[in-house]
C-alpha positions as CSV (number, residue, x, y, z in Angstrom):
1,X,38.1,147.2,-147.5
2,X,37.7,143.6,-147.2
3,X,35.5,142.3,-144.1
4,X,38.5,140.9,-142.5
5,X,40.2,144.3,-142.7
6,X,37.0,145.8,-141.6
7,X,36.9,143.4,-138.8
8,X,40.5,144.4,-137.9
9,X,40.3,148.3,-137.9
10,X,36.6,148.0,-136.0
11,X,37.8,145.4,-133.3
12,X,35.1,143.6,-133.7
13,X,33.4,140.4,-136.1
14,X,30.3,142.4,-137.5
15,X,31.5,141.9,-141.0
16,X,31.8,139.1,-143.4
17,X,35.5,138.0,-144.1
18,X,34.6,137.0,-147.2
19,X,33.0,140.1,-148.5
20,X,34.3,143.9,-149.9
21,X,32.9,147.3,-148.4
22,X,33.0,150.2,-149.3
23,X,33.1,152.6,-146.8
24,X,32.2,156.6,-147.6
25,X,33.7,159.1,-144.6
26,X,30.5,162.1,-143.7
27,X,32.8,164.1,-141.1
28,X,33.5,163.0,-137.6
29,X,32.1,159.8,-136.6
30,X,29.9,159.6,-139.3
31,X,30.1,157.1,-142.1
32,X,28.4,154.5,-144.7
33,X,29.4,150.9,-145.0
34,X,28.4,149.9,-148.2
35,X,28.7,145.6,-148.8
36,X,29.4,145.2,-151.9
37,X,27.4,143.0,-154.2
38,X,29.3,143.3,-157.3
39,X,32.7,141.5,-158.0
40,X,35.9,142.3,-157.2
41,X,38.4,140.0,-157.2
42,X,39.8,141.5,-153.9
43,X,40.6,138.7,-151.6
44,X,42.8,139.5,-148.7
45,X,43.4,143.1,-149.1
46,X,41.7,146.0,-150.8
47,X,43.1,148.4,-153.0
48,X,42.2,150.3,-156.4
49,X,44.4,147.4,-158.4
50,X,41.8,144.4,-157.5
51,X,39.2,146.4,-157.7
52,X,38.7,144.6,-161.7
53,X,34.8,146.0,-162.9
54,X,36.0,149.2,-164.3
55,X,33.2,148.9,-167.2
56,X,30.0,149.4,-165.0
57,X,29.0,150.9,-161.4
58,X,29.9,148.4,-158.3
59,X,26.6,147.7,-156.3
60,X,26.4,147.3,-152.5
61,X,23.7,148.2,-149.8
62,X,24.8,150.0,-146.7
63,X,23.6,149.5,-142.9
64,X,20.5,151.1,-143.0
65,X,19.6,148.6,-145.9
66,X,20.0,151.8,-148.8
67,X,21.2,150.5,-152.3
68,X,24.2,152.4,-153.6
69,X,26.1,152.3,-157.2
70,X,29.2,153.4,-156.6
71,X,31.2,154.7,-160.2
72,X,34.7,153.2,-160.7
73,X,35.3,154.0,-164.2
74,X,36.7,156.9,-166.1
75,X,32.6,157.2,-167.4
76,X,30.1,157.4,-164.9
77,X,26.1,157.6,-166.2
């Protein structure tokens, strides 16, 4: 999700408008927001199409300041 749609489903202005999450469900109530610090190219909406570094991992760090790489591509090491 972009940080604007993340604003809008969460009611709230905790996330930067500007930036992509990733957001990874646990069960009930329970879930990682991951900020993306690799590219994108999503800009007003997020979706698998904008979503354009297919070659290596995306790289984020969630809430609890945890780094993630998150495999997009049909090869994941």
């Amino acid at each position: 999700m972009t940080g604007s749609e993340l604003n809008s489903a969460t009611t709230s202005f905790n996330y930067s408008s500007y930036s992509t999450y990733a957001i990874i469900f646990w069960g009930e109530g329970q879930a990682s927001v991951i900020k993306l610090s690799s590219y994108t190219g999503c800009v007003s909406e997020a979706d698998k199409n904008c979503i354009t570094n297919t070659y290596t991992n995306l790289k984020g760090r969630d809430q609890d300041n945890d780094d993630w790489e998150i495999c997009v591509s049909n090869y994941c090491y």
